[in-house]
C-alpha positions in Angstrom: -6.1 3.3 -10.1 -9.2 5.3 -9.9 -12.6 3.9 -11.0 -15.8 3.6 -9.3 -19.2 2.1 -9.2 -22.8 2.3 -8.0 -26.1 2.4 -9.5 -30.0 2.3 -8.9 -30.3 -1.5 -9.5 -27.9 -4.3 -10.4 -29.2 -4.9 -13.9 -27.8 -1.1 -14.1 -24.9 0.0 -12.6 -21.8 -1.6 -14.0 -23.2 0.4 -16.8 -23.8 3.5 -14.8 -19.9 3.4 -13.6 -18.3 1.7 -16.5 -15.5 3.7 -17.4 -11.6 3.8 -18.7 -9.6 4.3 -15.6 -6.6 5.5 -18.0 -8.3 6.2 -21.2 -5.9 6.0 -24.7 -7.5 8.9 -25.8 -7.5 12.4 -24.2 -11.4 13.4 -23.7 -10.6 17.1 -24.4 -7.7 18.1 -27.1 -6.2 21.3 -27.9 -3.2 22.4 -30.3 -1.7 24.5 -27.6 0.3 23.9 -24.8 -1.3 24.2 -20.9 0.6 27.4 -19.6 3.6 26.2 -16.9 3.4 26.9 -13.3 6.4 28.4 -13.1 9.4 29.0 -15.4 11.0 26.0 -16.4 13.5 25.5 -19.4 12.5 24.0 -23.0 14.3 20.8 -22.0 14.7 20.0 -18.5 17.6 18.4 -16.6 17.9 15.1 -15.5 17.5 13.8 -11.9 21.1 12.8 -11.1 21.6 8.9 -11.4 22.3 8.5 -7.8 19.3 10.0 -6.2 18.1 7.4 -5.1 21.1 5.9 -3.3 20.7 4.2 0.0 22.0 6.8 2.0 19.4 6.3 4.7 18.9 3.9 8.0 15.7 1.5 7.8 13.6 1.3 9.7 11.4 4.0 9.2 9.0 6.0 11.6 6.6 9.2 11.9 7.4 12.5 13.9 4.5 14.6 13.1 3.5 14.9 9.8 7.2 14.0 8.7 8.4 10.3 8.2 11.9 9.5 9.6 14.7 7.3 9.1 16.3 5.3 12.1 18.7 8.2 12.3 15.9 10.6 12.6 16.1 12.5 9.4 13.6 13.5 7.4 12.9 10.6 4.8 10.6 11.4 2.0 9.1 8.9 0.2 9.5 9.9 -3.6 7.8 7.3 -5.0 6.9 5.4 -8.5 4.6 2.6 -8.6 5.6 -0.7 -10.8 1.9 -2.2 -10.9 1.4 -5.6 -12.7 1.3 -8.4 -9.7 -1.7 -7.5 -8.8 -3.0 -8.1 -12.4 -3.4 -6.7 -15.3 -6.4 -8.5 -16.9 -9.5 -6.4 -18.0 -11.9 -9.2 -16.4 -13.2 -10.8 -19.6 -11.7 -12.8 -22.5 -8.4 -15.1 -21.9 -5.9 -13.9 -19.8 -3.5 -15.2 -22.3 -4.2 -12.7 -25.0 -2.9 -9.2 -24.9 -5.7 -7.4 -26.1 -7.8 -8.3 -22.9 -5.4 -6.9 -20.5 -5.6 -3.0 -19.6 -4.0 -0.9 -22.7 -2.8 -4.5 -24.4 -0.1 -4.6 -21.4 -0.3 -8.1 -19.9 1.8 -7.9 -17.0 1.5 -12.2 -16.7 0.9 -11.8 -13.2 4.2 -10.5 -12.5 5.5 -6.7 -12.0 5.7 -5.4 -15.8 8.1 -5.2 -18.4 9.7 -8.4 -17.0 9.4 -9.8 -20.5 10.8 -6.9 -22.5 13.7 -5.3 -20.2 16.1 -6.9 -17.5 15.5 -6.1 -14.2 18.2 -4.8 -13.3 17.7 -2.2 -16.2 14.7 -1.3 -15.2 15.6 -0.7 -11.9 18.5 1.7 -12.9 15.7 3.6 -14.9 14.1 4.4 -12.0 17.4 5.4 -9.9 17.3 7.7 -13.0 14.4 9.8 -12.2 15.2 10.2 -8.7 12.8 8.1 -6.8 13.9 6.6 -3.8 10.8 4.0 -2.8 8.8 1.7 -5.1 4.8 1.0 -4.0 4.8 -2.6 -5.1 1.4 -3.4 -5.3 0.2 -7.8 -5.5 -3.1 -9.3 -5.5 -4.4 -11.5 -2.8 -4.9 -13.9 -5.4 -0.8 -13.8 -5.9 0.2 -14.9 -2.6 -1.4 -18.6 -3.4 -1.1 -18.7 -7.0 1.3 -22.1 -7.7 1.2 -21.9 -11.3 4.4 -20.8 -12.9 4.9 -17.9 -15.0 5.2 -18.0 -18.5 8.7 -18.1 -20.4 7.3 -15.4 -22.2 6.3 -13.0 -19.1 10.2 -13.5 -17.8 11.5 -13.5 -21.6 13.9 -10.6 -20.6 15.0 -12.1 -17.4 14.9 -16.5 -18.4 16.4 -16.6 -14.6 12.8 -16.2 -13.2 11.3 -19.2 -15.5 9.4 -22.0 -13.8 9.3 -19.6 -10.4 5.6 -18.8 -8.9 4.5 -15.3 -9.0 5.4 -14.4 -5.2 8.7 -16.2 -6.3 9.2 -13.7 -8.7 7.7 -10.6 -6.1 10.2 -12.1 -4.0 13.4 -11.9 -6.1 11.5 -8.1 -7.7 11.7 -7.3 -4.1 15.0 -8.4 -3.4 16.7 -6.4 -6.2 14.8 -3.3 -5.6 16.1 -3.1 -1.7 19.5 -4.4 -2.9 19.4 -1.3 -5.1 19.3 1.1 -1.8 15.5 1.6 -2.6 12.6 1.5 0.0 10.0 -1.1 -0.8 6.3 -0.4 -0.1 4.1 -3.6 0.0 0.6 -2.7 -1.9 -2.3 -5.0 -0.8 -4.2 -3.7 -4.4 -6.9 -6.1 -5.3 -8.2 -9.4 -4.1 -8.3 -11.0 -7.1 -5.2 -10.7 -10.0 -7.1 -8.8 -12.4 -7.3 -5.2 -13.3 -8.3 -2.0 -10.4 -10.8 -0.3 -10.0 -14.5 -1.6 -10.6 -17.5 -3.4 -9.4 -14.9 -6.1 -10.1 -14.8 -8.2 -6.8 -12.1 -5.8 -5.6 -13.8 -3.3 -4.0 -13.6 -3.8 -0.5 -10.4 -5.6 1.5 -13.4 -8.4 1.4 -15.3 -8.6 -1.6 -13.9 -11.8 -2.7 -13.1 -13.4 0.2 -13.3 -13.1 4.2 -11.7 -10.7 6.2 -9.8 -13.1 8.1 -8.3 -14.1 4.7 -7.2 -10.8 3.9 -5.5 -10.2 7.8 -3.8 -13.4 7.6 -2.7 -12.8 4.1 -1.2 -9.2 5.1 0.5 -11.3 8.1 1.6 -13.6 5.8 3.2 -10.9 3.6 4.7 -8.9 6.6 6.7 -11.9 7.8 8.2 -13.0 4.2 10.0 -9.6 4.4 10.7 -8.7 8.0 14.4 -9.2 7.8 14.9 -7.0 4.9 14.9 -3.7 6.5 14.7 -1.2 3.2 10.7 -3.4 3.1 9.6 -0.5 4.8 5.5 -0.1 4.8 2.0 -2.1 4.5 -0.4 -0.1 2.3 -3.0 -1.8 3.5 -5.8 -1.4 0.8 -6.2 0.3 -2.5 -9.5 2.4 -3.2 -11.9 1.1 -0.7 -15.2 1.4 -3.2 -19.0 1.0 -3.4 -20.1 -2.4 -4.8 -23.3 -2.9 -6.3 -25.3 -3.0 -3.6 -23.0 -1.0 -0.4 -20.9 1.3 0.7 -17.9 1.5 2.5 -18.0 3.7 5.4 -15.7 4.5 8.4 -16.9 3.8 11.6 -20.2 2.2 11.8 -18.7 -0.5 13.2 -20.2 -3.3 10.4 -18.4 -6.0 7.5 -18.2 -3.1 5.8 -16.0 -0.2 8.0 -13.0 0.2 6.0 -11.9 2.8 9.5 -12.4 -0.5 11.9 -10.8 -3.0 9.1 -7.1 -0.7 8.7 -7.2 -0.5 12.8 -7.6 -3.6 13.7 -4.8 -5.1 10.5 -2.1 -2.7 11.3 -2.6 -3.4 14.8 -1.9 -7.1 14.2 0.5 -6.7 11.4 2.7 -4.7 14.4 2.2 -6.9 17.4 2.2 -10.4 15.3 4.2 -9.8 12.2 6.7 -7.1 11.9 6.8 -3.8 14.6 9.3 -1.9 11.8 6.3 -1.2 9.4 4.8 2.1 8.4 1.0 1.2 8.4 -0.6 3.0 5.6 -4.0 4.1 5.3 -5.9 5.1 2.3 -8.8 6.9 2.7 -12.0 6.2 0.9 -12.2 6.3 -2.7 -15.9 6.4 -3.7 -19.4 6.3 -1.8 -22.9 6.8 -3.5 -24.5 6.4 -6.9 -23.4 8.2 -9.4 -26.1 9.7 -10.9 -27.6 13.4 -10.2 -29.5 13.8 -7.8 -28.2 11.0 -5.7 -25.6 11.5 -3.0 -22.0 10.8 -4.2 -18.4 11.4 -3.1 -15.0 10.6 -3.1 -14.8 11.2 0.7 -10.7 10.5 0.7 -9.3 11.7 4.2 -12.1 14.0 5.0 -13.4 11.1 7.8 -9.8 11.4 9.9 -10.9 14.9 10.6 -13.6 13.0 13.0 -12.2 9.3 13.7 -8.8 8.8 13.6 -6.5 5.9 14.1 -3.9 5.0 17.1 -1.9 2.2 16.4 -0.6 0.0 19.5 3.1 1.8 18.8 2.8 5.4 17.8 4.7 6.8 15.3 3.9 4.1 12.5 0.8 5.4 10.7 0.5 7.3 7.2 -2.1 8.3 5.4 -2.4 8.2 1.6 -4.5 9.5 -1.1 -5.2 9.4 -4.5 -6.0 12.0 -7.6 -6.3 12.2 -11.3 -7.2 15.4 -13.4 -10.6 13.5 -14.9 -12.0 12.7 -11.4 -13.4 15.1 -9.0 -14.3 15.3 -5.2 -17.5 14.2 -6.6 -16.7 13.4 -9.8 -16.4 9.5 -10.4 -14.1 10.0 -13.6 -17.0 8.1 -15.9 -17.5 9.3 -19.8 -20.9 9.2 -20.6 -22.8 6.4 -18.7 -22.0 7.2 -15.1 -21.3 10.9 -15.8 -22.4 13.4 -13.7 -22.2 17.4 -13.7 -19.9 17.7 -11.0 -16.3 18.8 -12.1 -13.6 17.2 -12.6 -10.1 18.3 -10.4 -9.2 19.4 -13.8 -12.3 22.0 -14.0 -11.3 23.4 -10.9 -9.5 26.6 -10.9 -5.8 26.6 -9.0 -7.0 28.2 -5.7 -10.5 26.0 -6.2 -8.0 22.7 -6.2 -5.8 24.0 -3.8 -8.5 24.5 -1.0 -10.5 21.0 -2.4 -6.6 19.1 -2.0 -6.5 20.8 1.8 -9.9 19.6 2.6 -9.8 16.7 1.4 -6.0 14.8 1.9 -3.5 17.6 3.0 -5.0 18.9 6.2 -3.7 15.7 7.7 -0.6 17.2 7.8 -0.9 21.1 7.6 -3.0 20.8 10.6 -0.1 20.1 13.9 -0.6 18.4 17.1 -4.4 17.4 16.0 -5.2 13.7 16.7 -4.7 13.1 13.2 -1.7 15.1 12.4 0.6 12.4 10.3 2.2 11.8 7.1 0.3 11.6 4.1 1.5 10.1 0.9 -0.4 10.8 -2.7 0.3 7.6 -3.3 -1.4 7.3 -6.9 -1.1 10.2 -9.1 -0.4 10.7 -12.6 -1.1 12.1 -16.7 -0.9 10.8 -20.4 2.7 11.6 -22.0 3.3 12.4 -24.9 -0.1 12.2 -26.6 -1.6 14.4 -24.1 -2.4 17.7 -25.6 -5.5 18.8 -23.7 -4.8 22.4 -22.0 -7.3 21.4 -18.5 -5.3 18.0 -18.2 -1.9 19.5 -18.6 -2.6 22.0 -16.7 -4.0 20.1 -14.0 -0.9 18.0 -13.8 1.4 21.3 -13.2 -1.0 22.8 -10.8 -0.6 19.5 -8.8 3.2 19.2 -8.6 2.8 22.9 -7.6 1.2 21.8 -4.9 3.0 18.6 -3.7 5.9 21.4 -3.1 4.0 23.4 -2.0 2.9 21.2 0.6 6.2 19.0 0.6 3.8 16.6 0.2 6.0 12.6 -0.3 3.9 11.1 -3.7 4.4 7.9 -5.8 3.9 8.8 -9.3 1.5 5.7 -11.1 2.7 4.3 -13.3 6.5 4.0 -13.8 6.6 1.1 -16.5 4.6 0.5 -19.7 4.9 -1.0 -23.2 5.1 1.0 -26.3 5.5 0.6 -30.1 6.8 2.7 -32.6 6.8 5.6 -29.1 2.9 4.7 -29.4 1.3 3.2 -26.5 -0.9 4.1 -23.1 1.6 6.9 -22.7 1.1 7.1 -18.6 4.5 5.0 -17.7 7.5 7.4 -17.3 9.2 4.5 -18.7 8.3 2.4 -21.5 10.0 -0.6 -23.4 8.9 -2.2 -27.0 9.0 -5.9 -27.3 12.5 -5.4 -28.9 13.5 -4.3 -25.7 14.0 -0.5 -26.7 13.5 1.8 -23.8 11.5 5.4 -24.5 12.0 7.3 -21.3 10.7 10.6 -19.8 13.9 12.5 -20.6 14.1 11.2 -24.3 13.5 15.2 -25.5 9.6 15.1 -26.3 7.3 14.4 -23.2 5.9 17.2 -21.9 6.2 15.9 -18.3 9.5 16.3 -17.5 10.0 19.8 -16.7 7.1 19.6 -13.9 9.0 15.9 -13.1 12.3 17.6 -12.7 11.1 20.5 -10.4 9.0 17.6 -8.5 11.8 15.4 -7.6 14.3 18.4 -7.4 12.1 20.4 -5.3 13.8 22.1 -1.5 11.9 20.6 1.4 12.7 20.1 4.9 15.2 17.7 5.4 17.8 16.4 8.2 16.9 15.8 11.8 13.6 16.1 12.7 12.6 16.7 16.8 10.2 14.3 17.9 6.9 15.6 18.2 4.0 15.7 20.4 1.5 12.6 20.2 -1.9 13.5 20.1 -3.5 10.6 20.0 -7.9 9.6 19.9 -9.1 6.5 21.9 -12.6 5.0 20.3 -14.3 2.6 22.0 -17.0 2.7 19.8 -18.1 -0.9 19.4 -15.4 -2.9 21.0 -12.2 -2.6 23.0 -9.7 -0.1 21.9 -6.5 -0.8 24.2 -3.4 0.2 22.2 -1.0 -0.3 25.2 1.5 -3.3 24.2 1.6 -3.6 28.0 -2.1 -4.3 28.9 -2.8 -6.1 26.0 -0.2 -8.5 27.5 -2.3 -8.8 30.6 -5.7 -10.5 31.9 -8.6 -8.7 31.2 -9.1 -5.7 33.7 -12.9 -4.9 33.6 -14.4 -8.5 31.6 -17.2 -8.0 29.5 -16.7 -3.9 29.7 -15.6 -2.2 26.4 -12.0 -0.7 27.5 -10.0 2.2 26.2 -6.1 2.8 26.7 -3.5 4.7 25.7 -0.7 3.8 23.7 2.1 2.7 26.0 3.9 6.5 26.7 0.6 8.3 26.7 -1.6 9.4 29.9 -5.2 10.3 29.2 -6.1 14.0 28.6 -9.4 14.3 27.5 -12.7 12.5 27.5 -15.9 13.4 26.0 -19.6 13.5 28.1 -21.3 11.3 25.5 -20.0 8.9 22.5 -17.3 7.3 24.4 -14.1 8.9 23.2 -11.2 9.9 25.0 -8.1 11.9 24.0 -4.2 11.0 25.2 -1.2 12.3 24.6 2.7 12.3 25.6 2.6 16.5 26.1 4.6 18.1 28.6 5.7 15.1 30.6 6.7 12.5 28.0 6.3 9.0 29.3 5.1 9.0 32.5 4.1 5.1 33.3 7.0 3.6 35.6 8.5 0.4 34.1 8.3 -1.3 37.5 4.9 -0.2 38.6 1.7 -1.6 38.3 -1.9 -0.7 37.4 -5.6 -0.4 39.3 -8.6 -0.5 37.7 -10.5 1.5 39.9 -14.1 1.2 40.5 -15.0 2.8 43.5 -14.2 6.2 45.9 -11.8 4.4 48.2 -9.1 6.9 47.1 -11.3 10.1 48.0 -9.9 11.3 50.9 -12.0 12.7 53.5 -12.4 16.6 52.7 -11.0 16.8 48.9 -14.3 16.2 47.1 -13.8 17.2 43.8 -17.4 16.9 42.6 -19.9 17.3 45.3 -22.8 14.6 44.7 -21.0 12.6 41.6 -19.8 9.1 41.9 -15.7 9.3 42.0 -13.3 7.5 40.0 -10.0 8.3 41.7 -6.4 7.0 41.4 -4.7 6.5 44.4 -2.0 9.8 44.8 1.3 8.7 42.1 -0.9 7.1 39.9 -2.3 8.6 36.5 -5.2 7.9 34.4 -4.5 5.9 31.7 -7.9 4.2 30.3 -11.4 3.3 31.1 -14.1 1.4 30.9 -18.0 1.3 29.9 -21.0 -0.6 29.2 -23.2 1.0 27.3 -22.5 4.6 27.4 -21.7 4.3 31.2 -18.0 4.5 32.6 -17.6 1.2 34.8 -13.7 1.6 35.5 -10.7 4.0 35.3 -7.3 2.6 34.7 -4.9 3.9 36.8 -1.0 3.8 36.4 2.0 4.3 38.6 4.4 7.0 37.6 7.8 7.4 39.1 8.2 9.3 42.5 7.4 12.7 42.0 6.4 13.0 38.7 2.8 13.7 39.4 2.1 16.6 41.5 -1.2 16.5 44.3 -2.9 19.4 43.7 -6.2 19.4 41.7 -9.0 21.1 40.0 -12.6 19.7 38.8 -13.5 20.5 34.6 -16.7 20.0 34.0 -18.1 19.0 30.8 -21.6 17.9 31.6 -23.1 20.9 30.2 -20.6 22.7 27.5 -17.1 22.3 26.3 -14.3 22.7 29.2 -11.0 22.5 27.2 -9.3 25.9 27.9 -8.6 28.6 25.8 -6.6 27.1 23.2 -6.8 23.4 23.5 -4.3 21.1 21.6 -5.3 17.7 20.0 -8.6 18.6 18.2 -12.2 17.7 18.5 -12.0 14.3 19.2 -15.8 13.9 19.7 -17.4 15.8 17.2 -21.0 16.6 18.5 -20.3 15.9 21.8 -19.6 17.7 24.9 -15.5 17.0 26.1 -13.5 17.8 28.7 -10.2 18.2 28.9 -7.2 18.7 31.5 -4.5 21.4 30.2 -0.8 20.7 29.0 1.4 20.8 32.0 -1.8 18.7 33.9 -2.6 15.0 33.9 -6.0 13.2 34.9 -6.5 11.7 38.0 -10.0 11.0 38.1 -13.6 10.6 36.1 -16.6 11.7 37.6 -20.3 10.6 37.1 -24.3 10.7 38.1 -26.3 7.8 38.5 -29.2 10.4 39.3 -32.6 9.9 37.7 -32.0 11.2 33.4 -28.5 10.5 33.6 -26.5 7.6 32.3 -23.9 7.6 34.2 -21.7 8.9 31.3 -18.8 11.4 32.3 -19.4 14.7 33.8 -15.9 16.2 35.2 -12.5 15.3 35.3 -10.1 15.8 38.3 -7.1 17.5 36.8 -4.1 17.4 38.9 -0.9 19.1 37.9 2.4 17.5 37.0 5.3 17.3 39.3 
């Protein structure tokens, strides 16, 4: 859920930020109806009751921008979210009364509507509108809560009395997957209360340490790893300003949401469970806002510059989140905390088209970049039936307009909510009274479900999908970044050297002059690193053969003839090592050129795999090449930071 805070001093910004994430009452009201999109019929059909049925092959992966079934088809994740374990409670008050949990819905620590419907009801409501995945978001707090629910959170379903919350996530778990539906674990808050404020959930470690919150998500990914259809780790929900910081991504400190996801779903793969998609939200809020102070919802806009390589490729998503009454610098606050800046609702259709591109679906318009992957609006969502302003409702049909556009995979939030009398919150597609009466989306008077049917029903692409291309960024920034399974595995090559290397499959491509980065990739010649060879860190000439000096004066890095680069090494900004790797017999060719870089980009005409040094000078060897070499200057003004590459050409 979107909410943010920040503020000049502590006495003053919860105030400044204080708002209604899902607020009761519309902020703007009309009589009239928000024109469609596009022509739909007065009462729309419903999704077909087997939608959702699991007619698909766990586990899944990534091929581009597209996610993929075991099979290799196309899998999209139309998704619903069924919050409530990771709290509903407003922060203030006793839990134990109603009226102190978010819209008078208390979840009792458990996913909602437990208490008014049985589960497998619920579940066959969802099948019902088409969805085919569930984001399932707990609390921290959850995993090590031993009290028992209440007989009244489970009244609906008395088999879950005396069980623990995680007992109850368990069996919620177990039913959903059972159901042919893919399961999306949602790390949402530390602490079982209600998202998003300066709450004690802002950051993966606001309320406790980071080591906590890793061993947690290891914790989490082992419960389910032999359930197949338990399919990703959302890793964190709305990374946010506290009172006093920001999040950022990259600087490298307690608080580098960029550093925190890498290093998780690396360890959640190796440690815990390979099959699961790693997802990534970007950042939800940065700044203070007030005007005339910086502040932003930065989202994805960072990937564009630092992206993330997992250990095994083809496992990371990215995710995102909108609203119609927030705003790319918008904070979504009414009154206190309000600034000028508009809302996504404000914006005019092109306006949110091009703000959606730059900010979340460049990711995956953008091919064989070293961020190209799937990304999943994995929060978004409207008021039902008491909705009647025009700029919200039209929002909302603009935005499904452009998740087809875009074939964009989504999780509508929420799917379940309470009601009374068909008077409640309003946001749930679902909702049950305490009778146990269900109001659905299809009940003949919720303006949603015209845009809902031509959401779910929408053409995309579907069947096989050909692998694609890795592109992939290696950023040794402050520490080492080796994503190969098979040097992790081994001593350490170059000791007290930050190291870079590929994922296992990769060969280095690229490497920038200054700032450390390099660039690999699987192009042209798929895996190239012999199963039964070796590696040499290299750190002098003794494979420059006598007349084939490739830079003239430099300092030469060279593998020995069938062996590829594959990583390096530095201390400070100076290379100390290249990693060298033995291909098979004649898959590397012998012939070579020199690409400087020292003084100006060198990365052909129309390189693939995008800037991945922003502001820095790169070179980079070309598609059908590989690198067999890093050359440097020790001369007086010069670091010793890379100046050329020795490109050789594939066999």
């Amino acid at each position: 859920m979107v909410t943010v805070r920040g503020s000049l001093v502590r006495a003053t910004l919860a105030a400044v930020l204080l708002m209604a994430p899902f607020p009761a009452v519309a902020q703007e009201t009309a009589t009239t109806q928000a024109p469609r999109a596009a022509e739909e019929p007065e009462s729309a059909a419903q999704p077909a009751a087997n939608a959702a049925a699991g007619d698909w092959t766990p586990p899944l992966s990534t091929r581009g921008r597209w996610i993929v079934d075991a099979d290799g088809d196309r899998f999209k994740l139309r998704s619903g979210n069924w919050h409530g374990a990771s709290g509903t409670w407003n922060g203030s008050g006793s839990a134990d009364e109603d009226v102190n949990h978010h819209a008078g819905e208390n979840s009792g620590r458990i996913p909602l509507g437990l208490d008014r419907a049985p589960m497998a009801e619920i579940i066959a409501g969802f099948q019902e509108l088409g969805i085919n995945s569930i984001r399932l978001p707990f609390s921290n707090e959850m995993i090590h809560d031993s009290r028992p629910v209440t007989d009244d959170s489970v009244a609906a379903n008395p088999s879950l009395r005396g069980r623990t919350p995680l007992e109850v996530y368990d069996v919620v778990v177990r039913e959903l997957t059972a159901a042919g539906l893919a399961v999306i674990l949602n790390n949402h808050t530390n602490t079982t209360r209600w998202c998003c404020g300066v709450d004690g959930n802002e950051r993966w470690n606001a309320s406790q340490s980071t080591g906590t919150w890793e061993n947690d998500w290891l914790f989490m990914a082992r419960r389910y790893k032999d359930n197949q259809r338990v399919v990703g780790a959302d890793l964190y929900n709305e990374v946010r300003r506290n009172v006093w910081d920001d999040p950022n991504w990259g600087i490298g400190d307690n608080h580098d949401w960029f550093a925190a996801s890498q290093r998780v779903g690396d360890r959640i793969l190796t440690e815990a469970n390979p099959g699961l998609l790693i997802i990534v939200e970007g950042i939800n809020w940065t700044g203070i806002p007030v005007d005339g102070f910086a502040h932003e919802r930065p989202t994805l806009e960072p990937v564009r510059r630092l992206s993330h390589t997992l250990v095994d490729s083809g496992k990371l998503v990215y995710s995102a989140h909108f609203y119609d009454y927030t705003g790319p610098n918008h904070s979504g606050a009414t009154g206190t905390g309000e600034t000028s800046d508009p809302r996504y609702r404000d914006l005019s259709p092109a306006e949110l088209i091009e703000v959606l591109n730059r900010q979340a679906s460049f990711v995956t318009a953008e091919q064989d970049q070293h961020f190209t992957a799937p990304v999943w609006i994995s929060e978004f969502g409207i008021g039902g039936r008491d909705e009647t302003g025009v700029k919200q409702r039209a929002w909302f049909e603009n935005f499904v307009d452009h998740l087809i556009r875009t074939d964009a995979d989504f999780a509508y939030w929420p799917l379940v909510g309470w009601h009374e009398d068909r008077k409640g919150n309003g946001w749930a597609l679902l909702h049950w009274d305490s009778a146990g009466n269900r109001m659905g989306l299809y009940d003949g008077d919720d303006w949603r479900a015209a845009a809902w049917t031509r959401l779910i029903g929408a053409q995309g692409r579907t069947g096989r999908v050909a692998p694609a291309t890795e592109w992939s960024m290696l950023s040794p920034d402050h520490g080492d970044f080796v994503q190969s399974r098979r040097m992790r595995a081994l001593p350490d090559w170059d000791s007290g050297a930050r190291k870079a290397v590929c994922p296992d499959g990769q060969r280095l491509l690229g490497l920038s002059h200054t700032g450390n980065r390099g660039l690999c990739t699987d192009v042209s010649a798929g895996a190239l690193w012999d199963p039964a060879g070796g590696h040499e860190a290299v750190v002098d000439e003794r494979h420059v053969r006598p007349g084939q000096d490739w830079a003239s004066g430099y300092t030469k890095l060279q593998c020995a003839d069938g062996r590829f680069l594959t990583g390096y090494s530095i201390r400070g900004a100076a290379v100390s090592a290249a990693l060298c790797a033995a291909a098979p017999s004649g898959r590397l060719g012998t012939s070579g050129r020199t690409v400087w870089f020292d003084r100006g980009d060198n990365r052909g005409s129309a390189p693939k795999g995008g800037d991945f040094a922003q502001g820095h000078y790169k070179g980079q060897c070309a598609d059908d090449e590989y690198a067999a070499g890093i050359a440097y200057t020790g001369r007086v003004g010069s670091a010793r930071t890379p100046d050329a590459l020795y490109c050789r050409k594939l066999g």
